[in-house]
C-alpha positions as CSV (number, residue, x, y, z in Angstrom):
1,X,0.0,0.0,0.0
2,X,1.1,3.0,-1.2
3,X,2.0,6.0,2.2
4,X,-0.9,8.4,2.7
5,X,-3.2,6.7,0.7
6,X,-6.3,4.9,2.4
7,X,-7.1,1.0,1.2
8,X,-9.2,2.7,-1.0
9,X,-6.9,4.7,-2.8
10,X,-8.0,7.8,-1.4
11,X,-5.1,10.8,0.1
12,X,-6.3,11.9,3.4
13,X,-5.2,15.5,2.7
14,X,-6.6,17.9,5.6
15,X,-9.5,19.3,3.1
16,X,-11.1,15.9,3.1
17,X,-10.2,12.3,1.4
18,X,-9.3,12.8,-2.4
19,X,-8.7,9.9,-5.2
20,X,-5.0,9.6,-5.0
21,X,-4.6,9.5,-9.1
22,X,-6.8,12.9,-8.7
23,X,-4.2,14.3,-6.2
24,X,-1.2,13.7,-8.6
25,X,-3.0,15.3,-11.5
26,X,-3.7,18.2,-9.3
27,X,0.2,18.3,-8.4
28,X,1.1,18.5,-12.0
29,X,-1.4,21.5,-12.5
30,X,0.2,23.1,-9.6
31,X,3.7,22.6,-10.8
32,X,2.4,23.4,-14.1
33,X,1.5,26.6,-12.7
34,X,4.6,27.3,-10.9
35,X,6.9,26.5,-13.8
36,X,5.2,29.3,-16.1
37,X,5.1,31.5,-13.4
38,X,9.1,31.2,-12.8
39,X,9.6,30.7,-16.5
40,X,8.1,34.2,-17.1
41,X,10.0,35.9,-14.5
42,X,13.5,34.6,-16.3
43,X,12.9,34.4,-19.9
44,X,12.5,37.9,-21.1
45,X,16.2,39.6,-19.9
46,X,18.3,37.3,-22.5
47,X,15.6,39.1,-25.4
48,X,16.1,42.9,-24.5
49,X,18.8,43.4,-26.4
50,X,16.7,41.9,-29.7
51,X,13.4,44.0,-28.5
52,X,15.6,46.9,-28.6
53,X,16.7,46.2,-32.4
54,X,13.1,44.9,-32.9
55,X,11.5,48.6,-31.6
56,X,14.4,50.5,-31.9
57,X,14.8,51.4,-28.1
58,X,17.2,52.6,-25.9
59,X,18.1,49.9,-23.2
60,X,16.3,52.0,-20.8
61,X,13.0,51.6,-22.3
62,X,13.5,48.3,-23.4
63,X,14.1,47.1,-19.6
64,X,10.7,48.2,-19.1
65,X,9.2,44.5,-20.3
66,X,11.4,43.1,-17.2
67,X,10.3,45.3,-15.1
68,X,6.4,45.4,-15.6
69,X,6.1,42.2,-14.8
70,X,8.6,42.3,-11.6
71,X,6.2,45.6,-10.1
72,X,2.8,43.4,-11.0
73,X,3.9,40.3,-9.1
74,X,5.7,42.0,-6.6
75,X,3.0,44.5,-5.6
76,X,-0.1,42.2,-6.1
77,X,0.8,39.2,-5.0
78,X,-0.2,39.4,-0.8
79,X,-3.3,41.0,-1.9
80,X,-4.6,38.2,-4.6
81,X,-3.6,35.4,-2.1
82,X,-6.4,37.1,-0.1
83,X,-8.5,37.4,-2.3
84,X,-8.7,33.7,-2.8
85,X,-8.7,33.0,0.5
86,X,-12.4,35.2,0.4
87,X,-13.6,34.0,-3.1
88,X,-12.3,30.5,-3.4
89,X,-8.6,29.8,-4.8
90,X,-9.6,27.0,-7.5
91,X,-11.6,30.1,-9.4
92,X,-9.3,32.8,-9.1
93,X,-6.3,30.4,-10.2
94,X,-8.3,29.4,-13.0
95,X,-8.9,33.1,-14.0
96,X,-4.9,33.6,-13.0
97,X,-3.6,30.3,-15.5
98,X,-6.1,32.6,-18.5
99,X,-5.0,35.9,-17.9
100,X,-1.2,34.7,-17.8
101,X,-1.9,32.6,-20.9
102,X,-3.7,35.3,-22.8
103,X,-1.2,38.0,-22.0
104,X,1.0,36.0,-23.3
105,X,-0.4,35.5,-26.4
106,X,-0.6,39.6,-26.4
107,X,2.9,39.6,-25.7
108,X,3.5,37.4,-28.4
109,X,1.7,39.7,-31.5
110,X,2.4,42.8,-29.6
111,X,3.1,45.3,-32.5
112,X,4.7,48.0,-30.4
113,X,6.6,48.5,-27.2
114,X,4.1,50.3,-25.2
115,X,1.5,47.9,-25.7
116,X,4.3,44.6,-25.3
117,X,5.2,46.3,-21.6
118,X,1.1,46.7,-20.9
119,X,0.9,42.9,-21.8
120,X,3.9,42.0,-19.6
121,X,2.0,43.9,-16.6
122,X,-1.0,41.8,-17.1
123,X,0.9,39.0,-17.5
124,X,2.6,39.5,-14.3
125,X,-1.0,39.8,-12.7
126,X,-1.4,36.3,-13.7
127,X,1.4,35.3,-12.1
128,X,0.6,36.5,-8.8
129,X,-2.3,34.7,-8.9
130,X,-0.2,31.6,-10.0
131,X,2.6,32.1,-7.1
132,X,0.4,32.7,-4.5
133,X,-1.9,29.8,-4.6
134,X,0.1,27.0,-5.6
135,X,1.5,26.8,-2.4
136,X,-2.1,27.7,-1.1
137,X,-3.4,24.4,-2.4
138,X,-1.2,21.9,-0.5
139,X,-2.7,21.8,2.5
140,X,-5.9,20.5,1.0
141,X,-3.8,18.6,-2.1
142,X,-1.7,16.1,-0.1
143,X,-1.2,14.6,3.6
144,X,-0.1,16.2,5.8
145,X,3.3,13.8,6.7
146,X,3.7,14.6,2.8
147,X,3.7,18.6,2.7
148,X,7.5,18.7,2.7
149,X,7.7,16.3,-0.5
150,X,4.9,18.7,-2.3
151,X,6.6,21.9,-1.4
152,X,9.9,20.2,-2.9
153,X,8.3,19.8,-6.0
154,X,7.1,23.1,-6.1
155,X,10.6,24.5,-5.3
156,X,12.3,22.4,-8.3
157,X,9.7,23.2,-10.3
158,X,10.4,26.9,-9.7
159,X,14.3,26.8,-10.0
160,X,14.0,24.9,-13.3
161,X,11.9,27.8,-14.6
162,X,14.2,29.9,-13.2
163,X,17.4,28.1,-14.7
164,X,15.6,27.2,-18.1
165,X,14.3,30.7,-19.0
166,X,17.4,32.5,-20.2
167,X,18.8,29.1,-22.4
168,X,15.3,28.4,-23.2
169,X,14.8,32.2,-24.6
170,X,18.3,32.0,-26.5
171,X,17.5,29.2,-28.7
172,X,13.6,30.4,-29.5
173,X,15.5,34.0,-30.4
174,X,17.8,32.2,-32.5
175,X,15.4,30.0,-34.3
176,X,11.7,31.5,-34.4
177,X,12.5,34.7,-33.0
178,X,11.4,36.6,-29.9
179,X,8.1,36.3,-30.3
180,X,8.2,32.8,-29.6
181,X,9.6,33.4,-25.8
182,X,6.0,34.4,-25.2
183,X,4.1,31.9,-27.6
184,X,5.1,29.2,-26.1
185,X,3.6,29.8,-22.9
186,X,-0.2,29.1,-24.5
187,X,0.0,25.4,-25.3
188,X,1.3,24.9,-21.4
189,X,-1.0,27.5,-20.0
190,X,-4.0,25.7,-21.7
191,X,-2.4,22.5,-20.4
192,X,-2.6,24.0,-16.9
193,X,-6.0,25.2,-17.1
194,X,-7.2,21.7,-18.2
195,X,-5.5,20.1,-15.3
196,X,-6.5,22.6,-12.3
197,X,-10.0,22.7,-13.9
198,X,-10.4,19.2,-13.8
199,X,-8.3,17.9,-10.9
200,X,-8.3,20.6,-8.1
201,X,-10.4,20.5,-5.1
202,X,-13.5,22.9,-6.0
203,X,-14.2,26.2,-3.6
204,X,-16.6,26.4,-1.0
205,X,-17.0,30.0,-0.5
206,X,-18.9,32.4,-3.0
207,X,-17.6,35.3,-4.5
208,X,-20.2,37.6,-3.6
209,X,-20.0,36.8,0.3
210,X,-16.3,36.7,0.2
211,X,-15.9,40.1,-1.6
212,X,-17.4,41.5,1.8
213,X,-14.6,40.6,3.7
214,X,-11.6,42.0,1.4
215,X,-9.7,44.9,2.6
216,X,-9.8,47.4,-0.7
217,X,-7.9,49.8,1.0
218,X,-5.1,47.7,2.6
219,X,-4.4,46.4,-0.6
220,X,-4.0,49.3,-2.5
221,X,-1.8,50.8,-0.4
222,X,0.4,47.7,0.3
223,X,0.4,47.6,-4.0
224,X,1.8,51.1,-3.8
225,X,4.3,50.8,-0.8
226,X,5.7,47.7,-2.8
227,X,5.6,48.7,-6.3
228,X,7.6,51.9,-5.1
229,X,10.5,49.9,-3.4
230,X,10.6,47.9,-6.2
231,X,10.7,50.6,-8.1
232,X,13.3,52.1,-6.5
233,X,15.5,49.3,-6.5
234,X,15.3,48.7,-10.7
235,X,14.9,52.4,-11.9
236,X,18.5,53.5,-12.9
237,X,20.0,49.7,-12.3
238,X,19.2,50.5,-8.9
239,X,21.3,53.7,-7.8
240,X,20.8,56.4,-5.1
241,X,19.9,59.1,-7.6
242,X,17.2,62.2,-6.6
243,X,14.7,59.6,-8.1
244,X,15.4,56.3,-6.5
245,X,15.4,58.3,-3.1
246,X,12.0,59.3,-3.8
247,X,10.7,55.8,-4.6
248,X,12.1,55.0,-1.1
249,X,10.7,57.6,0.7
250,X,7.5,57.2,-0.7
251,X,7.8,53.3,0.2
252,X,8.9,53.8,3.8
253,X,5.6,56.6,4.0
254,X,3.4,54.0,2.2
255,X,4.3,51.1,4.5
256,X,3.6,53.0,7.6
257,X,0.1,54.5,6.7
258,X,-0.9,50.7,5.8
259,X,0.5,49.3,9.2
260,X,-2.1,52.3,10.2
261,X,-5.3,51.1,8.3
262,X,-4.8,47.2,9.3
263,X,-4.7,48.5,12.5
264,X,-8.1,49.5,12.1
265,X,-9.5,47.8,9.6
266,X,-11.9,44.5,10.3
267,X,-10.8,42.6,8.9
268,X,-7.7,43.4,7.7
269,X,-5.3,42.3,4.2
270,X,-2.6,41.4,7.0
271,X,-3.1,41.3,10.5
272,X,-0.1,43.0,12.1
273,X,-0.2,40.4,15.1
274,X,0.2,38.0,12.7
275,X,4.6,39.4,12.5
276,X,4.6,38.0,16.2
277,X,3.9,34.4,15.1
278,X,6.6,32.5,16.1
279,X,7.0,30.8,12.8
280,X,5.9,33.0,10.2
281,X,7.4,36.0,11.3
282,X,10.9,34.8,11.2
283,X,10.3,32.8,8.6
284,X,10.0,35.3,6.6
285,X,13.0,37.6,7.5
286,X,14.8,34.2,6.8
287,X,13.5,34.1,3.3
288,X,14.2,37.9,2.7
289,X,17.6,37.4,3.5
290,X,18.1,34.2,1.9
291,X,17.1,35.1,-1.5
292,X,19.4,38.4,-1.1
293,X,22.3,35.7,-0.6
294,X,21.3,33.7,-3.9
295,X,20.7,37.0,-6.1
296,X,24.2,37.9,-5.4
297,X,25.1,34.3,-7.0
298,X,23.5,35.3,-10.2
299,X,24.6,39.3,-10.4
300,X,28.4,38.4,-9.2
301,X,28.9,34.7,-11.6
302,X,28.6,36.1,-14.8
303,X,31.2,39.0,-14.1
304,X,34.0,36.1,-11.9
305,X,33.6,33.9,-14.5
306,X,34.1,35.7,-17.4
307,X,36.6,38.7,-16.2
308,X,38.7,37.0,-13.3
309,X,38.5,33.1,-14.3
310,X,38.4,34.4,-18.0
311,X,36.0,32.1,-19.6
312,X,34.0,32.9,-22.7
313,X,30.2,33.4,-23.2
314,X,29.2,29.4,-23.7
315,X,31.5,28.0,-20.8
316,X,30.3,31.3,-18.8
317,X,26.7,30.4,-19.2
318,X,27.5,26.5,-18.7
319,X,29.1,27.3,-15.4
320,X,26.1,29.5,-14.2
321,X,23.6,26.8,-14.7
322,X,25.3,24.4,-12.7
323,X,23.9,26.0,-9.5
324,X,20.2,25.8,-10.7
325,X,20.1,22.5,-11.8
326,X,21.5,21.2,-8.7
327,X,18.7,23.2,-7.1
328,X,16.1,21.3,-9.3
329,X,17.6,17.9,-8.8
330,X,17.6,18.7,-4.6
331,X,14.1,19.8,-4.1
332,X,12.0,16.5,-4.0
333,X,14.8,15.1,-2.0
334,X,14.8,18.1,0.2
335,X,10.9,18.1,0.8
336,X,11.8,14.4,1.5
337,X,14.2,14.8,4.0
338,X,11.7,17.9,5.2
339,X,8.9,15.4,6.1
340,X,11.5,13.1,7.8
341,X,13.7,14.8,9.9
342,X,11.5,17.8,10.5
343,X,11.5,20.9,8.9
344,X,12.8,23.5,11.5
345,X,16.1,21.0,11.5
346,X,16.3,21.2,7.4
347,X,16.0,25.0,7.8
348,X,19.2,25.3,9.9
349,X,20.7,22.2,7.6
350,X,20.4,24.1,4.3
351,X,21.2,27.6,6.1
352,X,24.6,26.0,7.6
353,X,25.1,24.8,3.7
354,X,24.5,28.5,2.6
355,X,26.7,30.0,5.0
356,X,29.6,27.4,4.4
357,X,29.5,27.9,0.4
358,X,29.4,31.7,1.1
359,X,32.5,31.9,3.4
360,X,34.5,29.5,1.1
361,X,33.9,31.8,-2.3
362,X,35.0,34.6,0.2
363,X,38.6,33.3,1.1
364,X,39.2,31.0,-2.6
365,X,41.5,32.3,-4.9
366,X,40.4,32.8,-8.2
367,X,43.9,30.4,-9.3
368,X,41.9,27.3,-8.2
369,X,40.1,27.9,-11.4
370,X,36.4,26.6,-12.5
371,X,36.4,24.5,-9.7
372,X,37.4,26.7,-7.0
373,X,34.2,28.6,-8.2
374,X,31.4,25.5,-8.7
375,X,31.9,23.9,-5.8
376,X,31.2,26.5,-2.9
377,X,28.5,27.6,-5.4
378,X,26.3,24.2,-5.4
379,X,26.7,24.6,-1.4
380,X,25.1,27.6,-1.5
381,X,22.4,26.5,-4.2
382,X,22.0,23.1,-2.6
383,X,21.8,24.1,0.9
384,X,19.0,26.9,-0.7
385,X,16.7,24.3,-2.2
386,X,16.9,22.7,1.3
387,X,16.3,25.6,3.4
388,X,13.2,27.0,0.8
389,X,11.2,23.9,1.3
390,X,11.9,23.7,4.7
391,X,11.2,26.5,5.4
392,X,8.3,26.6,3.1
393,X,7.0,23.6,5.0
394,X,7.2,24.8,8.2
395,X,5.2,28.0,7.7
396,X,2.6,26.7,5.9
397,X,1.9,23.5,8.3
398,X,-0.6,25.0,10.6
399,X,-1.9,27.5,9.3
400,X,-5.5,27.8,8.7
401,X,-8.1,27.0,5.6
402,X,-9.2,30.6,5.6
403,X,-5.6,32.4,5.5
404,X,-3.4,29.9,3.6
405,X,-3.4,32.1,0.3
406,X,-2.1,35.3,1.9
407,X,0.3,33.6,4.1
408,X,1.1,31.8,1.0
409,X,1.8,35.8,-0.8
410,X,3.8,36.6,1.7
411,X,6.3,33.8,1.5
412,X,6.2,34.4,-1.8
413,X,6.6,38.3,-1.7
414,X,9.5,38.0,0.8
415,X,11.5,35.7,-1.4
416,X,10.8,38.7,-4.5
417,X,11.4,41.4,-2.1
418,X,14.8,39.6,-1.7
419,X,15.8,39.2,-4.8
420,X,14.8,42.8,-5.9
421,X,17.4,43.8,-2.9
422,X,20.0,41.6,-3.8
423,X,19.8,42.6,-7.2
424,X,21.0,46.7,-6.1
425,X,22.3,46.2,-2.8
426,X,24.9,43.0,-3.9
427,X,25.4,44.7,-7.5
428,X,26.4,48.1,-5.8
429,X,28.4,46.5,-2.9
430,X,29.9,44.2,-5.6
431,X,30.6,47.2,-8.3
432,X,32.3,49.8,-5.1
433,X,34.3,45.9,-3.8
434,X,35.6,46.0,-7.5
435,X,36.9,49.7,-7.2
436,X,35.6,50.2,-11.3
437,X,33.2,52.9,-12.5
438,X,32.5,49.4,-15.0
439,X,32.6,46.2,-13.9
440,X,33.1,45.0,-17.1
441,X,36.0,46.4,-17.7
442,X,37.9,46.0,-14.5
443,X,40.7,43.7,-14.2
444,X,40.5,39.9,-13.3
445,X,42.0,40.8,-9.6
446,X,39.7,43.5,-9.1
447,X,37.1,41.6,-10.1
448,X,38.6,38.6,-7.7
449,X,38.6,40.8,-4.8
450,X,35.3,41.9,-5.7
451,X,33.9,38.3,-5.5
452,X,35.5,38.0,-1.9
453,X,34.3,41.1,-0.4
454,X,30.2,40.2,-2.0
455,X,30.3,37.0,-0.6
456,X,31.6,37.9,2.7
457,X,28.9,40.1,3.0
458,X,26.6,37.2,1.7
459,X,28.1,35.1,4.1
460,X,27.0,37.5,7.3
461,X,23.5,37.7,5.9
462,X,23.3,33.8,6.2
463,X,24.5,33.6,9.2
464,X,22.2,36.6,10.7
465,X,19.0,34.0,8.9
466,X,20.4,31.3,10.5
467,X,20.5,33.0,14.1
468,X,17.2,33.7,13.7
469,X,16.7,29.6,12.7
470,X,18.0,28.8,16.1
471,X,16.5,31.6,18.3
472,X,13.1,30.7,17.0
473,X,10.8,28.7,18.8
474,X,8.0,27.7,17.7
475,X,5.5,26.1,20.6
476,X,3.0,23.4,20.2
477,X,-0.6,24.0,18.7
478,X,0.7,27.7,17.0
479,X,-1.7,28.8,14.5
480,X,-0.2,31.4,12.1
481,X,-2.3,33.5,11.2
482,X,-4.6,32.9,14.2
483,X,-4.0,36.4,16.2
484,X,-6.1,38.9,16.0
């Protein structure tokens, strides 16, 4: 007899028993889901350069089809898990799989630029929707003892969209043409649709009594506050101009007039209690800095590999997917060892991973070559896989039918939020480590020492997470999401 499966063949997930055929089909339409999602997010940078030849655009307009989709998941994605929480997730997923397919079919034809970045906006609403109820749906998917294993799938699912986008988009450019980058995403998003329509558990609220209970206001203003930040940290590759400051101050004004109306509203997007619960809060200042950590793997590889190891474009981009694919092959193992061993001892596991990779890149000399640079680097990936679902795992365990999608956008949100940081803050730290006005032009030893001094810095971020692994306790029966 097969674990978690009933005589009958039924999974005793905690939304009632489900056929257990019927629970796999629904796993594929969530990892379906996930993969477009992550796919989307990674495609689009290796075509800028040919959607500036295509439109004749400067780079800063062109960046614009990047970013438009970064601001709509970023900013909308705690507010849509809500909303499904209120209207019922297995609609608005539905609606999220067609908007995300049709936008990209808009994408796709899109005869101008303007109308191309309007498309990538709402296809960036669609994969909100997508990010912040996959995770939403395995509580009432799978068994519980199997939550760890089902957020590991999710997790490889989302690092090979992550790590196929950019090699994926370089052969479409160099066959079909850019165009196809976005075509592609209809036969799989019509895929997805057929498999969540048919397979996932159906709602039990309605949308017209759930709509009473959404907080309008809260969301807008959490939109704003985020979209700003973001903002902030893309606009000029992320500098401290007048402008950037702005952004910042308005995001810093923004966040404190919403912790203002969730204090009064009833009910509220995002109870501010809710920061106090002893799993989710630090589980998500783990993720936030975590996913700082990994962005800095992706802005500092490129410049190591080709300026101080001296490696040309193919081997470069070789070398860079090494760390992504040994995060895809890691994550059902991961949830695995998640629903084994627990996942508060996974957490600390992968962070101890992180922080070991980190400090080696920051004391290796560049003369130990490729494999001097690989090695600490599929630590730090490995030890990530293991830590997301862990930590993935362990926030979503307990928490309750009603607040699973926004708990589910937050996790989500504070991994973006992290890699929209890591992106400026580790560029810039890397960039002024370097001591060049261009990085990519400095010389292999600045570039060297520039490695060193990042991942230092990477390495003190991982070790601040994992203090916060070990402090945190989290006591029996805790309910996140529960206080009021």
């Amino acid at each position: 007899m097969m674990k978690g499966t009933t005589a009958t063949g039924m999974e005793a997930g905690t939304g009632g028993a489900r056929p257990a055929a019927s629970a796999r089909w629904a796993l594929a339409a969530l990892s379906l889901s996930m993969l477009l999602s992550s796919l989307g997010t990674s495609v689009a940078n290796v075509a800028l350069p040919t959607l500036g030849q295509a439109f004749g655009a400067s780079f800063q307009d062109v960046q614009w089809v990047v970013i438009a989709y970064l601001l709509a998941v970023t900013s909308l994605i705690v507010g849509v898990g809500r909303l499904g929480d209120l209207i019922g997730r297995r609609r608005l997923l539905l609606a999220g799989i067609l908007l995300f397919t049709g936008a990209s079919a808009l994408c796709g034809s899109a005869p101008s630029l303007p109308l191309l970045v309007a498309a990538r906006a709402a296809q960036g609403l669609g994969a909100a929707v997508m990010m912040a109820l996959t995770m939403a749906f395995i509580g009432e998917t799978v068994p519980k003892e199997r939550t760890g294993s089902a957020m590991g799938l999710l997790g490889t699912m989302s690092a090979v969209g992550t790590a196929l986008g950019p090699s994926l988009g370089g052969l479409l450019i160099a066959g079909p043409g850019w165009r196809a980058i976005f075509l592609l995403n209809l036969p799989l998003g019509a895929l997805a649709f057929l498999l969540a329509r048919r397979h996932l558990a159906p709602d039990r609220q309605t949308p017209k009594a759930g709509l009473d209970g959404f907080d309008g206001t809260g969301m807008l203003l959490l939109a704003l506050t985020l979209a700003a930040y973001a903002l902030a940290m893309t606009v000029g590759r992320g500098g401290l101009g007048p402008l950037n400051l702005a952004l910042l101050a308005a995001a810093v004004l923004g966040a404190v007039l919403f912790l203002r109306v969730e204090a009064r509203a009833s009910p509220p997007l995002i109870r501010p209690a809710m920061f106090r619960d002893p799993v989710l809060g630090p589980g998500l200042a783990m993720s936030a800095l975590v996913s700082t950590v990994v962005m800095a793997t992706l802005v500092v590889g490129p410049f190591h590999l080709s300026r101080a190891l001296g490696l040309d474009t193919a081997m470069t981009g070789l070398v860079l997917s090494a760390g992504p694919f040994a995060a895809a092959l890691t994550g059902v193992a991961a949830g695995r060892l998640a629903d084994r061993f627990g996942a508060r001892r996974m957490t600390v596991a992968g962070l101890c991973g992180m922080a070991a990779g980190s400090l080696l890149l920051s004391v290796i000399p560049a003369t130990l070559g490729v494999a001097g640079y690989v090695a600490p680097i599929l630590l730090v990936t490995v030890g990530y896989a293991l830590f997301q679902t862990a930590n993935n795992t362990a926030v979503m365990a307990d928490v309750p039918p009603d607040r699973r999608g926004v708990v589910s956008g937050m996790l989500t949100l504070s991994r973006n939020l992290g890699l929209v940081t890591g992106a400026s803050a580790m560029g810039a730290l890397f960039a002024v480590a370097s001591a060049a006005t261009d990085v990519a032009a400095a010389s292999p030893d600045a570039v060297a020492a520039g490695t060193r001094i990042t991942f230092a810095a990477a390495a003190i971020l991982v070790v601040a997470a994992l203090a916060i692994a070990v402090a945190s306790r989290a006591p029996a029966g805790r309910r996140a999401g529960d206080a009021s």
